[in-house]
C-alpha positions as CSV (number, residue, x, y, z in Angstrom):
1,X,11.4,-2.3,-22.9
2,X,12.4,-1.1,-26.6
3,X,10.5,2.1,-25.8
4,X,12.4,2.7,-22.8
5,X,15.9,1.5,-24.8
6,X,14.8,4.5,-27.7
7,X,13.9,7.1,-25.2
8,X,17.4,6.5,-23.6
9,X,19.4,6.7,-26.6
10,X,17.6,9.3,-27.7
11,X,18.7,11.3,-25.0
12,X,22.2,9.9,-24.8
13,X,22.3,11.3,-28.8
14,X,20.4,14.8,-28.0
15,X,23.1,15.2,-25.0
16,X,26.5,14.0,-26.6
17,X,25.5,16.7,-29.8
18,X,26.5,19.4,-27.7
19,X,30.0,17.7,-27.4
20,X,31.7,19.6,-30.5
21,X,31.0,23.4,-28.9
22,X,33.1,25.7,-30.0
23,X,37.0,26.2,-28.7
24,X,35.9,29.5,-27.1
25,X,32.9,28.6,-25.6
26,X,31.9,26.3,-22.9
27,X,28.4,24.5,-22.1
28,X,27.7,23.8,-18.5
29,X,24.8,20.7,-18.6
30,X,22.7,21.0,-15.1
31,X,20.1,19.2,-13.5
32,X,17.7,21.2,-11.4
33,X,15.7,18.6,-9.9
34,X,12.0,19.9,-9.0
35,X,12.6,23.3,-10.0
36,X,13.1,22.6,-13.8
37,X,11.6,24.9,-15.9
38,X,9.3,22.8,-17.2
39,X,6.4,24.0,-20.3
40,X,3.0,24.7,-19.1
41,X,0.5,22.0,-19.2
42,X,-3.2,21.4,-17.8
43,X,-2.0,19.5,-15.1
44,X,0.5,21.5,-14.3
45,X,-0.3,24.6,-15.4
46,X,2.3,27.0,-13.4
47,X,5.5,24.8,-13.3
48,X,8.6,26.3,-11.9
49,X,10.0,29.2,-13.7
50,X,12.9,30.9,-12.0
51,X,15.8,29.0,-13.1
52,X,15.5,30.3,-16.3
53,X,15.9,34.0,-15.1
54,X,19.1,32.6,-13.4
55,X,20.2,31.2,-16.0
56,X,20.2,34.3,-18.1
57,X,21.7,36.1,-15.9
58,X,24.9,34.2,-15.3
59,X,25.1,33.7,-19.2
60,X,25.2,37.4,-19.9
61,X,27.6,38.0,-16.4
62,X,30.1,35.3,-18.2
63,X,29.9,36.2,-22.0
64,X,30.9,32.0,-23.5
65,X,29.6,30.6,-21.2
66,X,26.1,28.4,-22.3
67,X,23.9,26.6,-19.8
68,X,21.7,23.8,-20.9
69,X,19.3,22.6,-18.0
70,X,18.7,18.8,-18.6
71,X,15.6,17.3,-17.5
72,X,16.0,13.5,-16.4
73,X,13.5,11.4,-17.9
74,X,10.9,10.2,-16.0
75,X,10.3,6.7,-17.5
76,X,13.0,4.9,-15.9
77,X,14.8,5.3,-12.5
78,X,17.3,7.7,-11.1
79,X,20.0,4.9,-10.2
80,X,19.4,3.6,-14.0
81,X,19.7,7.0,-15.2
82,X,22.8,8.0,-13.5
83,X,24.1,4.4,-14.5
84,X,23.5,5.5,-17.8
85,X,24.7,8.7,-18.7
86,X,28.2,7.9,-16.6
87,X,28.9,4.3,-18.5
88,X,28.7,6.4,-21.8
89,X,30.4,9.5,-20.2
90,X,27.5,12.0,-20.8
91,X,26.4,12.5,-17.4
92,X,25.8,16.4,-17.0
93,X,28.2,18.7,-15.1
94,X,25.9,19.4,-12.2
95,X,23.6,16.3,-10.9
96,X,20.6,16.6,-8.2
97,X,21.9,13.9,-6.0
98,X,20.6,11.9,-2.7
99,X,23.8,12.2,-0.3
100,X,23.3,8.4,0.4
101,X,23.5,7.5,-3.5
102,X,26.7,9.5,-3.5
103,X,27.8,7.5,-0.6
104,X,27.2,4.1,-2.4
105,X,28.9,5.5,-5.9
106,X,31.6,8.0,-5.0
107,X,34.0,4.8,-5.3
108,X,33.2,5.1,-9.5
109,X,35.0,8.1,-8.8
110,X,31.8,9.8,-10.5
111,X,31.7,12.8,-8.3
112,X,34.9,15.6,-7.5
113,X,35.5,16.5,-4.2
114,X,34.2,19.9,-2.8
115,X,36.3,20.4,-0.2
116,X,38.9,23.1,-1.2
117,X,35.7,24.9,-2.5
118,X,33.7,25.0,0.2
119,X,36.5,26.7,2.4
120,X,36.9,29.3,-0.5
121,X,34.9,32.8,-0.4
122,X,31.6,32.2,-2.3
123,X,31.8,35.7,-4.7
124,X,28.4,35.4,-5.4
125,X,27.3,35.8,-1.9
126,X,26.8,39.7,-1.0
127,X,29.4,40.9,1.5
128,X,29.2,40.5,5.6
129,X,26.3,37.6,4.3
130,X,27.1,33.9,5.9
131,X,29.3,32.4,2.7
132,X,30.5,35.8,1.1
133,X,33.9,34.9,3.1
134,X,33.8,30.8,3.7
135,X,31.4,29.4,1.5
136,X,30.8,26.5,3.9
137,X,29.5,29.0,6.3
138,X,26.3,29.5,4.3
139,X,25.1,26.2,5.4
140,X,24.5,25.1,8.9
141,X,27.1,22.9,10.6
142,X,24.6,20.0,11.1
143,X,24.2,19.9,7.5
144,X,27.7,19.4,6.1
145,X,28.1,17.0,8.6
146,X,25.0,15.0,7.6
147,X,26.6,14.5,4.2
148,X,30.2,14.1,4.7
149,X,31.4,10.7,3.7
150,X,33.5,9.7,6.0
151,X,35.2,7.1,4.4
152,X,36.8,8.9,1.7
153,X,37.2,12.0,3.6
154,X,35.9,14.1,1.2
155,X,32.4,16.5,1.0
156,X,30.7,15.7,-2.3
157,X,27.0,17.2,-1.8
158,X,26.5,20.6,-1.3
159,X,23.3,20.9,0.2
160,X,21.0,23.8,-0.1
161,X,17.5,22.3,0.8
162,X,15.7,20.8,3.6
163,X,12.9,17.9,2.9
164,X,10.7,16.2,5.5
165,X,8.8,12.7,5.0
166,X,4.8,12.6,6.4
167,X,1.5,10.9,6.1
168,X,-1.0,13.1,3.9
169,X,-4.4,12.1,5.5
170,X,-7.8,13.3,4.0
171,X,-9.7,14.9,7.1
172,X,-13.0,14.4,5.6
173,X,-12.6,10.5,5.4
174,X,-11.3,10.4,8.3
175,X,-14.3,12.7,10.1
176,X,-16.8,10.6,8.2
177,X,-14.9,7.2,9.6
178,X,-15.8,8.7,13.3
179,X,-11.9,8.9,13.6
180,X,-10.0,11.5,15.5
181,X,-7.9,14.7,13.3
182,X,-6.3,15.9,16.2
183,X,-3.3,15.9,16.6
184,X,-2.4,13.8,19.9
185,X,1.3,14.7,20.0
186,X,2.8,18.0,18.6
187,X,4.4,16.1,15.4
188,X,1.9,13.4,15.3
189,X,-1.7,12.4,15.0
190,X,-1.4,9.7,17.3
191,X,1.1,9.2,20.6
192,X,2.5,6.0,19.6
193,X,2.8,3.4,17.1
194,X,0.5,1.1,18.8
195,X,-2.5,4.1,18.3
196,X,-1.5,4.3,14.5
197,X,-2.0,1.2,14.2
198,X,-5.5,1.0,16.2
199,X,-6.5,4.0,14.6
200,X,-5.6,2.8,11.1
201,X,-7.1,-0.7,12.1
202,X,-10.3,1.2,12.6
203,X,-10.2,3.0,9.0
204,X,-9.9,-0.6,7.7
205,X,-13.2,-1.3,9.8
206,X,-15.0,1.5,8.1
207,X,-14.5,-0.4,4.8
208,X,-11.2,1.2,3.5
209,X,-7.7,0.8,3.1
210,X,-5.9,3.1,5.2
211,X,-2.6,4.2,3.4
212,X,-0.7,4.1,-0.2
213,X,3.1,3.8,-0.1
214,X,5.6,2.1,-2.2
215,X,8.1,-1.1,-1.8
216,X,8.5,-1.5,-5.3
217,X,11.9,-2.6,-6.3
218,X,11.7,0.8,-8.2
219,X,10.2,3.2,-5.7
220,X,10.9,1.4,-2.1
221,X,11.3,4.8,-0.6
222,X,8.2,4.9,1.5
223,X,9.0,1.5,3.0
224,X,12.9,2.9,3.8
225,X,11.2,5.5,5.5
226,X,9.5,3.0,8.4
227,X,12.0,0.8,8.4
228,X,14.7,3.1,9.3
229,X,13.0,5.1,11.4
230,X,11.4,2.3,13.7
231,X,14.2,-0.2,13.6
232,X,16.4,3.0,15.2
233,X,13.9,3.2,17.9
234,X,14.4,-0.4,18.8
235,X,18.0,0.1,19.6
236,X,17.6,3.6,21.6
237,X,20.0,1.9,24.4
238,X,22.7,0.3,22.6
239,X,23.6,3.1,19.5
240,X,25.8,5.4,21.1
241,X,28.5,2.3,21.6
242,X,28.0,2.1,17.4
243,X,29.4,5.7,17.2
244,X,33.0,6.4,16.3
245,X,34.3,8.2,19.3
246,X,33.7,12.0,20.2
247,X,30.6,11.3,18.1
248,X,27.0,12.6,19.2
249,X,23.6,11.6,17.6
250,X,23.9,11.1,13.7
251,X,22.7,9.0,11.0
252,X,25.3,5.9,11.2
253,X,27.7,5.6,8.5
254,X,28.9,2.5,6.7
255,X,31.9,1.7,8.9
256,X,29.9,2.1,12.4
257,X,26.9,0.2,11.5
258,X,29.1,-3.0,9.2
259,X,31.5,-2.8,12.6
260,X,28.8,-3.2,14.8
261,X,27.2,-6.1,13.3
262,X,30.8,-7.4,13.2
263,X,31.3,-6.8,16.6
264,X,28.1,-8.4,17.6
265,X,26.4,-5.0,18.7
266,X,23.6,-5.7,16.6
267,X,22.2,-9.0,14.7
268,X,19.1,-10.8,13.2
269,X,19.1,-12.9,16.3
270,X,18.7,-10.3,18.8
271,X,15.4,-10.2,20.5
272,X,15.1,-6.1,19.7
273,X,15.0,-7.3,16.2
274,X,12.4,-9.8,16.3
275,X,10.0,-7.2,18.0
276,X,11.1,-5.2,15.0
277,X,10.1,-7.3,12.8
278,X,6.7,-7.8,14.4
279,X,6.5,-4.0,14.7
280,X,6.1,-4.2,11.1
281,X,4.7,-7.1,10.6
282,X,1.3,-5.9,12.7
283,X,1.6,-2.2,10.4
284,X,1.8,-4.2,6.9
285,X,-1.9,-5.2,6.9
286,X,-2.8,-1.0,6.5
287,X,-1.0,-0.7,3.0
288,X,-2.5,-0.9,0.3
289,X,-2.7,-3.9,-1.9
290,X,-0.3,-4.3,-4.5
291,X,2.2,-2.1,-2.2
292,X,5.1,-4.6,-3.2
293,X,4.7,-3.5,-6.9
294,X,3.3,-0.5,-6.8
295,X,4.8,3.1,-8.1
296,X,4.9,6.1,-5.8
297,X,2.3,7.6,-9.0
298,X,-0.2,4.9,-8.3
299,X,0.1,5.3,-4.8
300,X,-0.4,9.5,-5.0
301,X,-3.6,8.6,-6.9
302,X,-5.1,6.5,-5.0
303,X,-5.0,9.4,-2.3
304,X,-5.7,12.3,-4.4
305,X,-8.9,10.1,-5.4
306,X,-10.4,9.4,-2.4
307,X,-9.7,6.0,-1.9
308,X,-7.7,5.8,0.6
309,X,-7.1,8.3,3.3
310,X,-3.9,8.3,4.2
311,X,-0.9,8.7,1.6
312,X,3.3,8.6,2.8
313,X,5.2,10.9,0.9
314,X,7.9,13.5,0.5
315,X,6.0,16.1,2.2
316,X,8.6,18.6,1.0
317,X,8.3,18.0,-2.9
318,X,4.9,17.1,-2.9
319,X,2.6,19.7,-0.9
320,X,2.2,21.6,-3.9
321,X,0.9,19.1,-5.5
322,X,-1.7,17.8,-3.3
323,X,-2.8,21.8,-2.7
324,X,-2.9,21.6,-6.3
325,X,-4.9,18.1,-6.9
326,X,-6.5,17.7,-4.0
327,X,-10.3,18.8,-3.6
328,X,-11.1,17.7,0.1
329,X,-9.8,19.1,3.6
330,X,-6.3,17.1,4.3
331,X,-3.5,17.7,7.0
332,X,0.2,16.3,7.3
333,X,1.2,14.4,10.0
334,X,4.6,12.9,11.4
335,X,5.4,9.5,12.4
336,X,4.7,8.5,16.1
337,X,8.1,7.6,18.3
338,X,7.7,3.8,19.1
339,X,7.1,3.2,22.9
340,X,7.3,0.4,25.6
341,X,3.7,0.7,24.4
342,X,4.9,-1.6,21.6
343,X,8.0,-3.1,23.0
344,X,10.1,-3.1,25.9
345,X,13.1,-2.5,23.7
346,X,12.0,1.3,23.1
347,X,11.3,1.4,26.3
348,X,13.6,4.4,26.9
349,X,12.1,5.7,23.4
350,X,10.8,9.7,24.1
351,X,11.2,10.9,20.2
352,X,9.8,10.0,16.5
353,X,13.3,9.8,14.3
354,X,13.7,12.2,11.7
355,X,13.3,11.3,8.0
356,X,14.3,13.0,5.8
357,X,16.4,16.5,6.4
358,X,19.2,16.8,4.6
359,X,19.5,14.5,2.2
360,X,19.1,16.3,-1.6
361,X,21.9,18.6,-2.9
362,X,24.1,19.3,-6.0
363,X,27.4,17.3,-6.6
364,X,29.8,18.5,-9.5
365,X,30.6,15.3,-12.1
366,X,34.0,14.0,-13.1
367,X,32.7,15.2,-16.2
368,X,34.2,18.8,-15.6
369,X,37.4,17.5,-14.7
370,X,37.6,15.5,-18.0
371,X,36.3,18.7,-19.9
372,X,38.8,20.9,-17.9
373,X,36.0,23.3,-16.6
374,X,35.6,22.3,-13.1
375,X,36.4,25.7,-11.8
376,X,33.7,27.4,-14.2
377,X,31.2,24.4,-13.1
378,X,32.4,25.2,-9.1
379,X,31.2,29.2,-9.9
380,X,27.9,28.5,-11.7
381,X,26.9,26.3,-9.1
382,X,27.9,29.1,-6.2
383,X,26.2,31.2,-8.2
384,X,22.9,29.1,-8.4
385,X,23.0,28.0,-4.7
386,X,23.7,31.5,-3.2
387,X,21.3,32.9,-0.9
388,X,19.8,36.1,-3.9
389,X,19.6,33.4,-6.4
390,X,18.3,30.5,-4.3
391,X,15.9,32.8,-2.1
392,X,14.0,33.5,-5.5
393,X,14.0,29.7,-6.5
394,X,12.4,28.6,-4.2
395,X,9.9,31.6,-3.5
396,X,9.0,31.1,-7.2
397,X,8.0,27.1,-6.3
398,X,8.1,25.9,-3.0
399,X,9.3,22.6,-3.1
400,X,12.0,22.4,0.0
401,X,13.1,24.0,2.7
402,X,15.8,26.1,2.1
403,X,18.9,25.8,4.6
404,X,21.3,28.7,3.9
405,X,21.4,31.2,6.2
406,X,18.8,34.0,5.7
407,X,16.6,32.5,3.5
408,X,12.6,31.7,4.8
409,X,10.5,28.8,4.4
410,X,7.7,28.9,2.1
411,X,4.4,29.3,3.9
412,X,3.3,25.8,1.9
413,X,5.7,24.4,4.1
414,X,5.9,25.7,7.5
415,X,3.6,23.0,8.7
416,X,6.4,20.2,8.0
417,X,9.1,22.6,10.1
418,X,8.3,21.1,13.2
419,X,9.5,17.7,11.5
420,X,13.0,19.1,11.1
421,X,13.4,19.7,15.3
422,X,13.5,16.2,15.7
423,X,16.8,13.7,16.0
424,X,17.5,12.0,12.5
425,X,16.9,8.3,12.5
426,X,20.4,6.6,13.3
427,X,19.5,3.5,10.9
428,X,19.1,5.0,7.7
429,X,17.6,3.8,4.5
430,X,19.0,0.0,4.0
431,X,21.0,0.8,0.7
432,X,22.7,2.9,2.5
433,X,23.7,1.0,6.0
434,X,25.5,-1.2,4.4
435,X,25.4,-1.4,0.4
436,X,22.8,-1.3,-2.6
437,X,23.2,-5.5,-2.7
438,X,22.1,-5.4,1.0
439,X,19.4,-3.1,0.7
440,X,18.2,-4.9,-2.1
441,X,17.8,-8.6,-0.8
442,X,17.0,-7.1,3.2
443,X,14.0,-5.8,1.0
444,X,13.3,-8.9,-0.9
445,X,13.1,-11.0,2.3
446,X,11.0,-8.4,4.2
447,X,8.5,-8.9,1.3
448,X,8.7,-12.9,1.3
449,X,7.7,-12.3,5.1
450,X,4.9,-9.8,4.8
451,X,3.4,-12.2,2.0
452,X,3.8,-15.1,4.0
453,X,6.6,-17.0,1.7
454,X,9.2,-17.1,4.7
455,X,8.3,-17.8,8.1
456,X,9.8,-15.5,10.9
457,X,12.4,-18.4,11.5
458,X,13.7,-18.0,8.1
459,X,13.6,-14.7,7.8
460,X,16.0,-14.2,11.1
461,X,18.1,-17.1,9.5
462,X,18.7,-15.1,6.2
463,X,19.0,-11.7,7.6
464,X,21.4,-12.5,9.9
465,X,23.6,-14.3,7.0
466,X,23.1,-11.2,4.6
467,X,24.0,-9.0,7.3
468,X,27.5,-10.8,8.2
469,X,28.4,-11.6,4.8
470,X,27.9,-7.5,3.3
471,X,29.2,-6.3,6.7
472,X,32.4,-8.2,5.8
473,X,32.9,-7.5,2.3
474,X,32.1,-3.6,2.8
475,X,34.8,-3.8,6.3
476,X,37.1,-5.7,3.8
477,X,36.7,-3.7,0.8
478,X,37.6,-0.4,2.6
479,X,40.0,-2.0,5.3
480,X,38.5,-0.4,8.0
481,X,39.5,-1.5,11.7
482,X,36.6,-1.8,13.8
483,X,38.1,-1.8,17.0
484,X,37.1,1.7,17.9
485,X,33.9,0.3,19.6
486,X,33.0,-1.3,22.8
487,X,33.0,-5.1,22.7
């Protein structure tokens, strides 16, 4: 812990020295994400490189102006990071930011609105190029509409790449098991979740465990993932009365989902959720041990290893990393849609649910405002996210799916495309359904259950209590009405 404590103030008293710049000059700070230009090392030995020519070139087309690309430290979580540099009021210009965290924090007032921007020409963009006239028109529709938060009526993410979740599996374990590395269903290895299951089952009979992932209260993303994706499924016949109206298929916002629990659309009691429950209840014997605690690090090693031959990840971020690490034949694979084969309740189930998309993007700090620079912070990031300079990012290091207009995907990642065709889950991660609190204890009692400290009574007694009470207090909170949906 008094490591951790240094290395932050360390960082807090690297990044507040660049406070007393000159008058005349102004320093943009910038987080890159996975495309920092990171130094050489014999793990990584070719780390992205591009920014840095970007970089440069903006600084000598806007003499005064100084970019410092800040690399977020890796010993201590994003949310505790951002929590961080905002409290002390060093938080960089430009952030790498999960739509859905923005979601949860925008009411810090962390973030400035985009939306006069986006409507402006984006110079940066060459001329008769999607953007050059309406920035927004770089970026598909679908996209903006992903991110908006609808509550405050404002756009805060600008969103320039694509990811896409899937199960690494290591083809020669699995060849060697006797099982199957065909793919059943276009997406998918298998046609359902009851033959991932059985399939997976019969990994565990060959004498291993089938799959790594993560519900660690510091890296619960792989859990989100399924629990999102098949919980959606579960309720394939009831969403569409969630939706505010003139709505079509989305990922549910805050107000829809805390109004339908209030509304008595969805709850704990219901007999869809049970099954759900038990949906995951019969997949949590495949992870891992030590799942509940372990990092998404330990869980990459245990597949690039050999030790277990399936691994759920970021398939986007990642792929470079297994081509890089890995040294056996390996495939990616999509979640199977959940069928009447596993409950009546998805009965009318004919798709997988998209996890994933567009999630990551850039979102401009308060920080500019304070500084008076927003409008120099608005250009550098056009300039960064414009279709010449982006195109060359992420040809340099393939690490996303690029969604602008004109831009192609990586080869590394044209197997994952087909991912992206699919609907996006309507229930998204639990942070974001409701609030961090709920996310936080949903996750808690789903462990309690899988380790057998709850029975399923109990666990439908407290979920249905933590769903009413943060569906309140997040209705209340906003003062949303919630009579927009069918009772």
């Amino acid at each position: 812990m008094y490591r951790r404590i240094m290395l932050v103030a360390l960082f807090l008293l690297v990044f507040g020295a660049f406070a007393g710049q000159a008058q005349d000059e102004i320093t943009i700070f910038a987080t890159v994400g996975a495309y920092y230009p990171d130094e050489p090392t014999e793990n990584n030995p070719n780390p992205p490189a591009m920014m840095n020519e970007i970089v440069a070139e903006y600084e000598a087309a806007n003499p005064g102006v100084n970019i410092e690309l800040v690399d977020t430290p890796a010993n201590i979580s994003g949310d505790q990071w951002r929590s961080t540099v905002f409290n002390g009021q060093n938080e960089p210009h430009i952030i790498v930011n999960n739509y859905i965290r923005v979601w949860q924090e925008q009411g810090n007032d962390w973030y400035v609105p985009l939306n006069d921007y986006i409507e402006a020409p984006n110079p940066h963009i060459p001329e008769g190029t999607p953007g050059a006239e309406r920035w927004a028109d770089s970026i598909p529709e679908v996209v903006w509409d992903t991110t908006f938060h609808t509550g405050s009526g404002n756009q805060y993410v600008v969103t320039v790449n694509a990811v896409a979740v899937g199960f690494y599996y290591n083809i020669d374990m699995l060849e060697a098991a006797g099982i199957d590395t065909e793919f059943d269903i276009s997406y998918s290895l298998w046609e359902d979740w009851e033959t991932m299951i059985a399939e997976m089952g019969a990994v565990a009979e060959a004498g291993y465990e089938p799959l790594a992932m993560s519900m660690s209260t510091a890296s619960p993303y792989t859990y989100n993932w399924f629990d999102g994706t098949s919980l959606t499924s579960m309720y394939i016949d009831h969403i569409e009365s969630w939706w505010e109206p003139g709505a079509s298929w989305h990922a549910l916002n805050q107000r829809e989902f805390a109004c339908a629990i209030q509304n008595g659309l969805i709850s704990a009691n219901d007999d869809a959720f049970a099954d759900w429950i038990q949906l995951l209840a019969d997949f949590e014997p495949m992870w891992v041990d030590g799942y509940a605690t372990m990092t998404w690090d330990e869980a990459y090693r245990l597949f690039i290893t050999g030790e277990v031959p399936f691994l759920l990840g970021n398939a986007a971020s990642q792929t470079l990393n297994v081509t890089r690490d890995a040294d056996f034949n390996w495939g990616i694979s999509y979640f199977p849609p959940v069928t009447e084969t596993t409950s009546a309740h998805a009965a009318n189930n004919e798709s997988a649910y998209l996890v994933g998309g567009f999630t990551a993007g850039f979102t401009v700090t308060d920080r500019a405002r304070r500084e008076g620079i927003e409008e120099q912070v608005v250009d550098f990031l056009m300039f960064v996210t414009a279709q010449p300079q982006w195109g060359r990012v992420v040809t340099d290091s393939p690490r996303s799916i690029p969604t602008q207009f004109g831009l192609d995907v990586p080869d590394a990642l044209k197997p994952t495309v087909a991912f992206l065709e699919l609907p996006i889950r309507a229930l998204k991660d639990p942070d974001p359904r409701l609030s961090r609190r709920y996310g936080e204890d949903h996750r808690r009692l789903m462990q309690e259950f899988f380790t057998e400290q709850i029975d399923l009574e109990t666990l439908i007694a407290e979920e249905d209590r933590l769903m009413t009470r943060e569906a309140r207090v997040v209705i209340a909170e906003n003062e949303w009405s919630c009579d927009f949906q069918m009772e």
